[in-house]
C-alpha positions as CSV (number, residue, x, y, z in Angstrom):
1,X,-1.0,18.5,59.0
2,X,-3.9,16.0,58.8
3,X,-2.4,13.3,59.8
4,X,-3.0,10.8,62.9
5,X,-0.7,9.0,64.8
6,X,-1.6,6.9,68.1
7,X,0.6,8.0,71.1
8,X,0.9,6.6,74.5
9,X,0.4,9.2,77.1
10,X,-0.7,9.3,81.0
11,X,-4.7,10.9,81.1
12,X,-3.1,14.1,82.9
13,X,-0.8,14.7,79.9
14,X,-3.4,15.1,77.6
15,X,-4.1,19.2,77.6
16,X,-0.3,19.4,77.8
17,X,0.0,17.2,74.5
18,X,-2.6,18.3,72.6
19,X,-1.2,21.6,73.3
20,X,2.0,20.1,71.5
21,X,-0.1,19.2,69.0
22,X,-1.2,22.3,68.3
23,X,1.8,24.3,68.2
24,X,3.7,21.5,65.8
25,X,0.7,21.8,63.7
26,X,0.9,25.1,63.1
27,X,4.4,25.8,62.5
28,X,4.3,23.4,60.3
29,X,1.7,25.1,58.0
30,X,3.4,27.8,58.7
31,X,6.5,26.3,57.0
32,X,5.0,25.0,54.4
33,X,3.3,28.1,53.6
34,X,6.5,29.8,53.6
35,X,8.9,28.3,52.2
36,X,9.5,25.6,49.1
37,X,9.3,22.6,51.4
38,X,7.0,20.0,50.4
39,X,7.8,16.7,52.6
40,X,5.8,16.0,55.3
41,X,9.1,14.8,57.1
42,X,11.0,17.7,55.7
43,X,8.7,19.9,57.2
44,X,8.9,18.3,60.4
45,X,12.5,18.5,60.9
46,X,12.7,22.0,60.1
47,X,9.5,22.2,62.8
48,X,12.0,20.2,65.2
49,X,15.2,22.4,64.8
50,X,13.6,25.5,64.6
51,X,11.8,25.1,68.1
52,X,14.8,23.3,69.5
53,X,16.5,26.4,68.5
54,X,14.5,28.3,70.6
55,X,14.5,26.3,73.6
56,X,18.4,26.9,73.4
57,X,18.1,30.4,72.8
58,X,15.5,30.5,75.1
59,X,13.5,33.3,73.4
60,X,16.2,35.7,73.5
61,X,17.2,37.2,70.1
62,X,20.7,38.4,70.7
63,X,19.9,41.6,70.0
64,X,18.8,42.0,66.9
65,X,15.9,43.2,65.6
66,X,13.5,41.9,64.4
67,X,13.8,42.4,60.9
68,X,17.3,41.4,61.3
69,X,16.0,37.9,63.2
70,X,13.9,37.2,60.2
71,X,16.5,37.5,57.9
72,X,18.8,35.4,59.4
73,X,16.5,32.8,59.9
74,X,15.0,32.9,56.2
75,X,18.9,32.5,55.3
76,X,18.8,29.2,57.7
77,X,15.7,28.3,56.0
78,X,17.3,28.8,52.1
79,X,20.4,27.4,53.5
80,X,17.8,24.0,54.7
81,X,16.0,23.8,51.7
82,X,19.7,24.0,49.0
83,X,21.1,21.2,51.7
84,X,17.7,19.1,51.1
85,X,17.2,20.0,47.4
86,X,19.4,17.2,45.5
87,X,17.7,14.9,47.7
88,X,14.2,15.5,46.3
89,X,14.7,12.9,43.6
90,X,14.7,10.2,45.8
91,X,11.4,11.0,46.9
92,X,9.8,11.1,43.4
């Protein structure tokens, strides 16, 4: 999200974390796009758990659908963004 940071990497890691890059990036427009999250760092950790969740899950929906997957994780993301809410003055 526009931001740099220097990180220390081997010169064969670099597709592989600029790849990283790219993905964090995204989801976290995507999150802030989507949702009432404003922090940088908010944004992040929801970026963090929600691909975390996936390595865990390991793609695999538990059968639902996907209508049903989106719900739930919208509720996860409401759920989130109430827990982080009082919060919020602290950053103003």
């Amino acid at each position: 999200m526009d931001r740099p940071y220097r990180l220390a990497f081997e010169p064969d890691e670099k597709p592989l974390l600029l790849e990283c890059v790219g993905l964090v990036d995204t989801r976290m427009r995507q999150i802030k796009q989507n949702s009432r999250l404003t922090g940088t760092d908010r944004i992040a950790v929801m970026v963090a758990l929600t691909l975390a969740r996936e390595l865990l899950v390991g793609g695999q929906s538990g059968g639902l659908s996907e209508p049903e997957l989106k719900a739930r994780l919208q509720s996860l993301i409401d759920l989130t963004e109430d827990a982080l809410a009082p919060q919020e003055k602290l950053f103003d």
